[in-house]
MILUMZA-143320 format. One record per residue (C-alpha): residue in three letters; x, y, z. Coordinates in steps of 0.5 Angstrom, whole numbers, plus 500, padded with zeros to 3 digits. Layout:
["ALA"; [X; Y; Z]]
...
//
This chain:
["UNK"; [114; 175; 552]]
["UNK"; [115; 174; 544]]
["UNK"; [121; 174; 542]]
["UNK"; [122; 179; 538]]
["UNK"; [130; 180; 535]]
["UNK"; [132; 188; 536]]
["UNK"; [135; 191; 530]]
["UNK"; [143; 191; 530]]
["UNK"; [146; 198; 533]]
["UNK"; [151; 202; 530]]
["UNK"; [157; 200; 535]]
["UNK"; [159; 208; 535]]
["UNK"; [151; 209; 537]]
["UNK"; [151; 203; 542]]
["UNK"; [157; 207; 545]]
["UNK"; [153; 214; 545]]
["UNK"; [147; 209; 548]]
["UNK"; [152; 208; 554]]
["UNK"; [153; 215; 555]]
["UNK"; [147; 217; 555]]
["UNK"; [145; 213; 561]]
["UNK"; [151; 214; 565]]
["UNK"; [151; 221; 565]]
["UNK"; [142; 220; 567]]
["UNK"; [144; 214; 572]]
["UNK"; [149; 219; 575]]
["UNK"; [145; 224; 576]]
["UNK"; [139; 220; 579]]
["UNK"; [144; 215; 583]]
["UNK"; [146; 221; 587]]
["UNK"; [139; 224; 589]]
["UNK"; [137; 216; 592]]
["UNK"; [144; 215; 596]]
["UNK"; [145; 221; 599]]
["UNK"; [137; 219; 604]]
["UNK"; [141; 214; 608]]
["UNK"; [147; 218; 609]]
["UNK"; [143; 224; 613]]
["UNK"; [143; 222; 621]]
["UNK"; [150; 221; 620]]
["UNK"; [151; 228; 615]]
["UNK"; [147; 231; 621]]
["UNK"; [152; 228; 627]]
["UNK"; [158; 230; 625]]
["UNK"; [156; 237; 622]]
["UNK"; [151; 239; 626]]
["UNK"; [145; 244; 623]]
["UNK"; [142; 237; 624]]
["UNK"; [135; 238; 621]]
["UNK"; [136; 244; 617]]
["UNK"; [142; 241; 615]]
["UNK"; [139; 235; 613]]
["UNK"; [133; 238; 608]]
["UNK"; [137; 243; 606]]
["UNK"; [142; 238; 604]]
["UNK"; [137; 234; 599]]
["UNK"; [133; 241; 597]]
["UNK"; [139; 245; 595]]
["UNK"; [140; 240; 590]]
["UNK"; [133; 239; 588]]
["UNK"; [132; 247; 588]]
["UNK"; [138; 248; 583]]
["UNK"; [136; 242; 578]]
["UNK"; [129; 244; 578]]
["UNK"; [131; 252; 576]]
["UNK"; [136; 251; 571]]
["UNK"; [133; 245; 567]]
["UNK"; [129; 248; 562]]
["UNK"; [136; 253; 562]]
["UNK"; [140; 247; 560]]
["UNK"; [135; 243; 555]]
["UNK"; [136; 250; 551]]
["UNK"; [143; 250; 552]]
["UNK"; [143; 243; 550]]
["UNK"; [140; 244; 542]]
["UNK"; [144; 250; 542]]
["UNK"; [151; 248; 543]]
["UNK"; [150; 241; 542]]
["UNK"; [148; 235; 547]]
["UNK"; [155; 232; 548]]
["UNK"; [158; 239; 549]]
["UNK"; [153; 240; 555]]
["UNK"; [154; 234; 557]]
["UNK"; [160; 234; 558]]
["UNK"; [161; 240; 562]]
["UNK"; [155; 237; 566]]
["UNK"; [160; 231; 568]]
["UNK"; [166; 236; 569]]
["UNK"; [162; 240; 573]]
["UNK"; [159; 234; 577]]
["UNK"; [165; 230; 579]]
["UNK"; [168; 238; 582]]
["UNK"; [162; 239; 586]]
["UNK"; [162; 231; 588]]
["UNK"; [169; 232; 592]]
["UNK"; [167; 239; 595]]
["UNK"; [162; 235; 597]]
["UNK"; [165; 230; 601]]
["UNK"; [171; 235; 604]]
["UNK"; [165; 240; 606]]
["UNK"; [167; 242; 613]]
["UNK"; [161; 245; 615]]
["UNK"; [153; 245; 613]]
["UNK"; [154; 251; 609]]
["UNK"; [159; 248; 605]]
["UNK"; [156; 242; 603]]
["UNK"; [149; 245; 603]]
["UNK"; [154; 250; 597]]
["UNK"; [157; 244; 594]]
["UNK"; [150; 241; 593]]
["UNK"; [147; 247; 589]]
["UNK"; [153; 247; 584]]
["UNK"; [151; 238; 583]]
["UNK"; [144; 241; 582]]
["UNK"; [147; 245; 577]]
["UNK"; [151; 240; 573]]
["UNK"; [146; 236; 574]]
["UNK"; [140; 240; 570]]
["UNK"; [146; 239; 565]]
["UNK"; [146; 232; 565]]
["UNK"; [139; 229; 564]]
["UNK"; [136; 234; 558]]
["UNK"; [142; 232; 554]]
["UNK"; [142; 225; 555]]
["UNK"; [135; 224; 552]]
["UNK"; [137; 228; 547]]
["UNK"; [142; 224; 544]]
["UNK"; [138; 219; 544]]
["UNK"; [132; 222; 540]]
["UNK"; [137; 224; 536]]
["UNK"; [141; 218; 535]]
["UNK"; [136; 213; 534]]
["UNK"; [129; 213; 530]]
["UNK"; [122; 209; 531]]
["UNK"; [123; 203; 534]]
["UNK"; [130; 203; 535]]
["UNK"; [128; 209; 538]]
["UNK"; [123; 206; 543]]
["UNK"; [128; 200; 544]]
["UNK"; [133; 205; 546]]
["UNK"; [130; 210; 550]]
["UNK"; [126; 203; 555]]
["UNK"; [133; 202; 556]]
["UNK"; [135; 208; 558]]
["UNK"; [129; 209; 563]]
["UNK"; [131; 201; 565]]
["UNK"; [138; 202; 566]]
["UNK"; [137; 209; 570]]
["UNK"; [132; 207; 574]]
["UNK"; [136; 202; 577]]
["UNK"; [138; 208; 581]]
["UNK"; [134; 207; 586]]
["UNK"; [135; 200; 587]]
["UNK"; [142; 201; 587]]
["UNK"; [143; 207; 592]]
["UNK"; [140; 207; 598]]
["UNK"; [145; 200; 599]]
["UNK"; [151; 202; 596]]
["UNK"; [150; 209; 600]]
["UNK"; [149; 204; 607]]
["UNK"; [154; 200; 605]]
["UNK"; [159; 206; 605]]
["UNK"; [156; 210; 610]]
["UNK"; [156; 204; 615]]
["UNK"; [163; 201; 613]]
["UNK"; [167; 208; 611]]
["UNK"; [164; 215; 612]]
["UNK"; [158; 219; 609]]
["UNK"; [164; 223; 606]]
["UNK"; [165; 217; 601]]
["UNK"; [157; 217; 599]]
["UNK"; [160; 223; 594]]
["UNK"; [166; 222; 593]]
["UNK"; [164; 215; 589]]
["UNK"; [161; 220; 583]]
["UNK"; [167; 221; 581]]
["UNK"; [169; 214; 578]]
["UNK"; [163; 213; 573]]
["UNK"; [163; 221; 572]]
["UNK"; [170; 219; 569]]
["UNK"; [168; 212; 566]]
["UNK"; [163; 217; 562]]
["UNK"; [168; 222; 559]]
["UNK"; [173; 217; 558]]
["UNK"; [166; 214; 554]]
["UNK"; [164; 220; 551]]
["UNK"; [171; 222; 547]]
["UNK"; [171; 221; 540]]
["UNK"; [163; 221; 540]]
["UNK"; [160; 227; 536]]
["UNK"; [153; 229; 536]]
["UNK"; [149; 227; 530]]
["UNK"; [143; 231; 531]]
["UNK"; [141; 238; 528]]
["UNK"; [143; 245; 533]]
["UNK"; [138; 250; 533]]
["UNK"; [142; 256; 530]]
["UNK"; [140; 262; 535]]
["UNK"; [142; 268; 540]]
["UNK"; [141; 265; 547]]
["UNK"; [134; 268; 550]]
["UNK"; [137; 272; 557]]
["UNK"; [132; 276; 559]]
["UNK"; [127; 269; 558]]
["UNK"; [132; 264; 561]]
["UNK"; [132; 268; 567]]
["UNK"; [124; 269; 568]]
["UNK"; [125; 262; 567]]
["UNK"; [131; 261; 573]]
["UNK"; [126; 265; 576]]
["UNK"; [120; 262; 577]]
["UNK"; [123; 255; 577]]
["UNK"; [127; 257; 583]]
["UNK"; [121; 261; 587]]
["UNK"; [116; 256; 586]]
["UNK"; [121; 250; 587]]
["UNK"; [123; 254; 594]]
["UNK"; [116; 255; 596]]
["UNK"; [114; 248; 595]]
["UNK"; [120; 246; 599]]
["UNK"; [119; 250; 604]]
["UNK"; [112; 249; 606]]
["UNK"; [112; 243; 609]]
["UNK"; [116; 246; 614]]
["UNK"; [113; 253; 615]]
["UNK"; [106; 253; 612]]
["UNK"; [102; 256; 607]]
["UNK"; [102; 261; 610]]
["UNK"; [109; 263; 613]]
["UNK"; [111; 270; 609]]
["UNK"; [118; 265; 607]]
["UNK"; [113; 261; 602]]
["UNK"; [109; 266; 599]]
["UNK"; [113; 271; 598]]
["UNK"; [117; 266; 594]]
["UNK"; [111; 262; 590]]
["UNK"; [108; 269; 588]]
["UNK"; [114; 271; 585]]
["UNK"; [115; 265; 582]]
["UNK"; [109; 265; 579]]
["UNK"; [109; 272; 577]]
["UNK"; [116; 271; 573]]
["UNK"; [113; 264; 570]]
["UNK"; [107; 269; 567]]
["UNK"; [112; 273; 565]]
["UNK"; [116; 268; 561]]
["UNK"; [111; 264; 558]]
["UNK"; [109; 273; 555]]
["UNK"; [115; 274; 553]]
["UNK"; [117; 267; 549]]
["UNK"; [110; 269; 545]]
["UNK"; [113; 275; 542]]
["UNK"; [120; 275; 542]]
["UNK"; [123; 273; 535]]
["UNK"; [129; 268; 538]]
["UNK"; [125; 264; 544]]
["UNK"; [129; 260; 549]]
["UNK"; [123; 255; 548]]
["UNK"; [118; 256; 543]]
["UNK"; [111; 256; 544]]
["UNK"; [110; 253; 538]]
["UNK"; [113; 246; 542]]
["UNK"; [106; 246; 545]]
["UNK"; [103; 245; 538]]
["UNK"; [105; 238; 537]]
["UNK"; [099; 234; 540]]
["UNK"; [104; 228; 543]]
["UNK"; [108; 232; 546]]
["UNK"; [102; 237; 549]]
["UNK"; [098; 232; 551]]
["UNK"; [104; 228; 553]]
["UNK"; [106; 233; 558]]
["UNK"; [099; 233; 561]]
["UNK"; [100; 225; 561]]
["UNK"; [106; 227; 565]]
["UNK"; [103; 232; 570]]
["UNK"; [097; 227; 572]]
["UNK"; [102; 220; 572]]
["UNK"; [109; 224; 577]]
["UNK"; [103; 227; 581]]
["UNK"; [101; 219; 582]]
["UNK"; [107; 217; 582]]
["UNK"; [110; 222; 588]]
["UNK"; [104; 221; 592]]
["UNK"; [103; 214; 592]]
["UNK"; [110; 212; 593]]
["UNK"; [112; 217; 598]]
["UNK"; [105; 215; 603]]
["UNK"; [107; 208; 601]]
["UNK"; [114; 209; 604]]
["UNK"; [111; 213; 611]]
["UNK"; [105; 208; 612]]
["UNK"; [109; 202; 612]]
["UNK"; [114; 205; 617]]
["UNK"; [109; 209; 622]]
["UNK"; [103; 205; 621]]
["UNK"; [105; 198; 620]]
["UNK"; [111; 198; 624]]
["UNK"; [116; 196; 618]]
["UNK"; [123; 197; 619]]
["UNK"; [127; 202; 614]]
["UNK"; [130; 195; 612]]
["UNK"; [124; 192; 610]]
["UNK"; [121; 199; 608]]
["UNK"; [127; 199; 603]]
["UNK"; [126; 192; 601]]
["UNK"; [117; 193; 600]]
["UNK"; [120; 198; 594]]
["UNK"; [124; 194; 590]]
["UNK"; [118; 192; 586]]
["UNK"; [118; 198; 582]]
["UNK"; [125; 199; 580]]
["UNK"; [126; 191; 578]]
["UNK"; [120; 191; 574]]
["UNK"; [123; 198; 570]]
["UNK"; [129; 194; 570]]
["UNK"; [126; 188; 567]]
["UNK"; [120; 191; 563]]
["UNK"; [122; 198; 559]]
["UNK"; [127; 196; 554]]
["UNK"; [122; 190; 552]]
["UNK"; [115; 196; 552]]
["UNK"; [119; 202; 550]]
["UNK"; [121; 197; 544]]
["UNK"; [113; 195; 543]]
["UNK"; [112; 203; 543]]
["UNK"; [117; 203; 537]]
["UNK"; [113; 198; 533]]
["UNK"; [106; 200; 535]]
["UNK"; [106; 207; 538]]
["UNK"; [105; 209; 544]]
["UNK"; [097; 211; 545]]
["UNK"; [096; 204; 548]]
["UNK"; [101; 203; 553]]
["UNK"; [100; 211; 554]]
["UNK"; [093; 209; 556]]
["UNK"; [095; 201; 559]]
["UNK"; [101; 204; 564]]
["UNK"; [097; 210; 568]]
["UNK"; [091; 204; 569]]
["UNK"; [095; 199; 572]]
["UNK"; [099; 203; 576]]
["UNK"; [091; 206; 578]]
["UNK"; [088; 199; 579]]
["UNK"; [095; 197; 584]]
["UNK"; [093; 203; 588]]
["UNK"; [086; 201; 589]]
["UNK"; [088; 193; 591]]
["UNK"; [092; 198; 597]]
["UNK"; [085; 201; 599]]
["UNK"; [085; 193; 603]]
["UNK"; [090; 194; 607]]
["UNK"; [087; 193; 614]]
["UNK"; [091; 192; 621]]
["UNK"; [097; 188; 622]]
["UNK"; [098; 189; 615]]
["UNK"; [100; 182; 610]]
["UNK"; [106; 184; 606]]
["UNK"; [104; 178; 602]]
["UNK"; [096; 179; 601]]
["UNK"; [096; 186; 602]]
["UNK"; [101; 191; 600]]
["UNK"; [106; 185; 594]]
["UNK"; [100; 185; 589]]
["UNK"; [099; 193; 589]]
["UNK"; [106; 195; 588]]
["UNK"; [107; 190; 583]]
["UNK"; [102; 192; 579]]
["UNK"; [105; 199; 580]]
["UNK"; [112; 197; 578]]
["UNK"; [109; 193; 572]]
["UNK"; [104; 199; 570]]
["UNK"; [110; 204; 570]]
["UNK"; [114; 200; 566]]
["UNK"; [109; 199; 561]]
["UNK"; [108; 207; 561]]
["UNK"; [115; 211; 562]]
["UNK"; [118; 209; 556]]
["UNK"; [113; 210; 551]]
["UNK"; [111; 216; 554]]
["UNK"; [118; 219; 553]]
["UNK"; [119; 217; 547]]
["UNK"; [111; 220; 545]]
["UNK"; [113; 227; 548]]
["UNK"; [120; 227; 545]]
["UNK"; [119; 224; 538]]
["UNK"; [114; 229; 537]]
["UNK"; [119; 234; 535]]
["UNK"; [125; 236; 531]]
["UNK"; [132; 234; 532]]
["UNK"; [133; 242; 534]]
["UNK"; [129; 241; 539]]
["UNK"; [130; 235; 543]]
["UNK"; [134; 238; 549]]
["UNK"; [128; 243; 551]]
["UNK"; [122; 238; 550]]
["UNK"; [126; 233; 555]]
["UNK"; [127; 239; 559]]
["UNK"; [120; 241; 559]]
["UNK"; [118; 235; 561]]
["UNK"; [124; 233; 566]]
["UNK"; [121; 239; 570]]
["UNK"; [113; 238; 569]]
["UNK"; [116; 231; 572]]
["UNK"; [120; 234; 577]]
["UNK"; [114; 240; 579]]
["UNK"; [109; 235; 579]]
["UNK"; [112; 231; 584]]
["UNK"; [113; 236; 588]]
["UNK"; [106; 239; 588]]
["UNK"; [104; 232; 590]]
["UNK"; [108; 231; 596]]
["UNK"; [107; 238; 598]]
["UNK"; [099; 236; 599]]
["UNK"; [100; 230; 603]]
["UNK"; [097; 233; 608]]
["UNK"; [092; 235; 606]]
["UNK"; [090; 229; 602]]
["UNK"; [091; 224; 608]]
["UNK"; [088; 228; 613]]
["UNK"; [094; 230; 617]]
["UNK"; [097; 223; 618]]
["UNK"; [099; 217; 613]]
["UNK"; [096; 213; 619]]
["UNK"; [090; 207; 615]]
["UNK"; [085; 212; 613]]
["UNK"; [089; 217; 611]]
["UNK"; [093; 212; 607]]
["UNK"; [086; 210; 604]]
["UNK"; [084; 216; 602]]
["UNK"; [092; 218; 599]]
["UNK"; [092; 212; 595]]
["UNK"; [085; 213; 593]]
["UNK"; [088; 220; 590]]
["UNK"; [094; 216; 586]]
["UNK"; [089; 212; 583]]
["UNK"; [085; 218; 581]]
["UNK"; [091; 222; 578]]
["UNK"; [094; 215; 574]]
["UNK"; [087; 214; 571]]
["UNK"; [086; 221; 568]]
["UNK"; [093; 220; 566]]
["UNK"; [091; 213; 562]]
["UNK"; [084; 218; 560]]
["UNK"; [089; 224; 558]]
["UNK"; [093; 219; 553]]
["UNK"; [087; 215; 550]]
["UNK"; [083; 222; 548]]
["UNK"; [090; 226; 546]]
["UNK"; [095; 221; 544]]
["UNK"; [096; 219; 538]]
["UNK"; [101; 214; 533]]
["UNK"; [107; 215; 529]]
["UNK"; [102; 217; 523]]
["UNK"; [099; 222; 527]]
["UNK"; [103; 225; 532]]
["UNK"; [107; 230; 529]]
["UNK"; [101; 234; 526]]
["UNK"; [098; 241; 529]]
["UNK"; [093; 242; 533]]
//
């Protein structure tokens, strides 16, 4: 790898950096940790499977519904100010959580996380883009992807370890500690990016809760009602119709909670179409991954756990290093590079036959996998990010947080299909044959829209 010295970063954003990736790393530690815990949530409160899904669901519901909500927020009252109340409101939610003396308790305090959660990952990519420019920007913004995805190393263990050593209960409570690490950080910092001077769109910010939340629920609930259950239509049509109701209401009204015209800018609409296909790709394929290599090739959780590591180490290795490249160069060739490695990983997957090798068959895929998404993420982000002003930085995070997020949802809701009703060996094939088609027609998407730094602001 070239040695390429970074240019020296003003101590007050360096701080501001840490902040930011504090702030995210909490956020997406709590959604990986609390998987191990939930046996033992079940146990003890009962409820037992419901209380399970609904545990991680009404976390995910609240996040998904209010992010686009909290991304304006974030530009109209300043990202630090948001954030802040994030933290706050994340560490009450995290001890109520761990002194939930029911389901209905706790399944509460994990919708109000999912609230200060929505508050939290918007504003902290703000900071960034606002904060830092070219390839300081890509240089900061692959330290956040790097830093942050370490989450997902970090919590399945750090969860284990308290549930196996103390209680479930401690799983939460630990928030509080980098929560306070956070504010204490954050004081005295202040924002350095331009407000957006507007009233706050009511009607359009509930349409966007609404639809958000009607389509989310239904996504979520499908797996275990069906398609077809009243409990999932009547949710996703009136998710849907509240969503078209939105985007008609923020065409006209003069004072949008997220303008139209963020859509304009080529790198950030062709970035979100990059973003749809990759998280697609990327929910699908590690979800079939971590099924398949339990049920069919008889691995253990552990084992399963440790099969995974590749991804988040690569991020953690690599995407301070391409996020800076992206930063220099532009981002249209890792765009493009990133999705089609990550697609040719899923092709070598195709040659996993039983007894499944870790080492011939299933290692050389998921490492191209973990190095191709380090090679896109951070570009990505700073593509889609860097494409519109500073006033705007917190709704296109937003945005893009939930085409990330609803992408994925959607992917994982049609493993069924996909696979033929079991992640057995050919339905394994045939759902990483559909991840590499998904990761190649992101890596098609950026080559014929993205376009470098010279070009990526312009309209049309």
């Amino acid at each position: 790898m070239p040695d390429t010295a970074p240019a020296p970063v003003p101590a007050g954003n360096a701080r501001l950096l840490a902040v930011a990736i504090l702030a995210s790393f909490i956020a997406f530690l709590d959604g990986s940790i609390v998987t191990v815990a939930l046996p033992a949530i079940g146990t003890e409160l009962g409820g037992r499977l419901a209380t399970q899904q609904w545990t991680v669901n009404a976390y995910l519901l609240t996040l998904g519904a209010l992010i686009l909500l909290a991304g304006s927020l974030s530009d109209m009252f300043g990202r630090l100010r948001v954030l802040r109340l994030g933290l706050l409101g994340f560490g009450a939610a995290s001890l109520a959580c761990a002194l939930a003396w029911s389901p209905e308790v706790l399944i509460i305090a994990r919708a109000l996380q999912g609230m200060a959660g929505a508050l939290l990952v918007p504003g902290s990519l703000a900071l960034i883009t606002t904060a830092y420019r070219d390839e300081a920007r890509g240089r900061a913004v692959g330290q956040w992807t790097a830093w942050t995805g370490t989450a997902a190393i970090i919590g399945p263990l750090l969860g284990g370890v308290l549930v196996d050593w103390a209680s479930w209960r401690w799983i939460f409570a630990v928030n509080v500690l980098p929560v306070a690490v956070t504010l204490l950080l954050s004081a005295g910092l202040r924002d350095s990016g331009t407000l957006r001077r507007m009233s706050l769109d009511i009607p359009g910010a509930a349409l966007a809760v609404a639809g958000l939340a009607g389509s989310v629920y239904a996504l979520i609930e499908q797996e275990r009602r069906g398609w077809g259950h009243p409990g999932v239509v009547v949710p996703l049509a009136g998710g849907v119709a509240a969503l078209v109701f939105f985007f008609l209401r923020e065409a006209r009204t003069r004072a949008p909670m997220m303008p139209l015209s963020l859509f304009r800018a080529r790198n950030f609409r062709y970035g979100n179409l990059v973003t749809a296909a990759a998280y697609a790709g990327i929910s699908l394929g590690s979800f079939a991954v971590t099924v398949f290599v339990q049920e069919a090739a008889g691995y253990s959780a552990i084992e399963a756990g440790f099969i995974s590591l590749p991804l988040p180490v690569a991020m953690l290795l690599f995407s301070t290093y391409f996020g800076r490249m992206s930063g220099r160069y532009g981002p249209r060739a890792f765009m493009a590079a990133g999705p089609a490695i990550c697609g040719t990983g899923f092709l070598l997957l195709l040659t996993v036959q039983p007894p499944v090798d870790l080492v011939t068959e299933l290692l050389p895929g998921l490492l191209l996998f973990g190095f191709g998404l380090s090679v896109m993420v951070a570009p990505l982000t700073t593509a889609v990010l860097g494409a519109l002003r500073e006033e705007e930085a917190g709704i296109g995070s937003a945005v893009n947080n939930a085409v990330s997020r609803v992408a994925g949802l959607i992917a994982v809701a049609l493993v069924g299909t996909v696979s033929g009703g079991a992640l057995g060996y050919p339905g394994f094939r045939q759902t990483a044959l559909t991840a590499a088609g998904l990761f190649f027609a992101a890596a098609l998407i950026a080559v014929l829209g993205i376009r470098n730094p010279n070009a990526d602001r312009t309209v049309g």
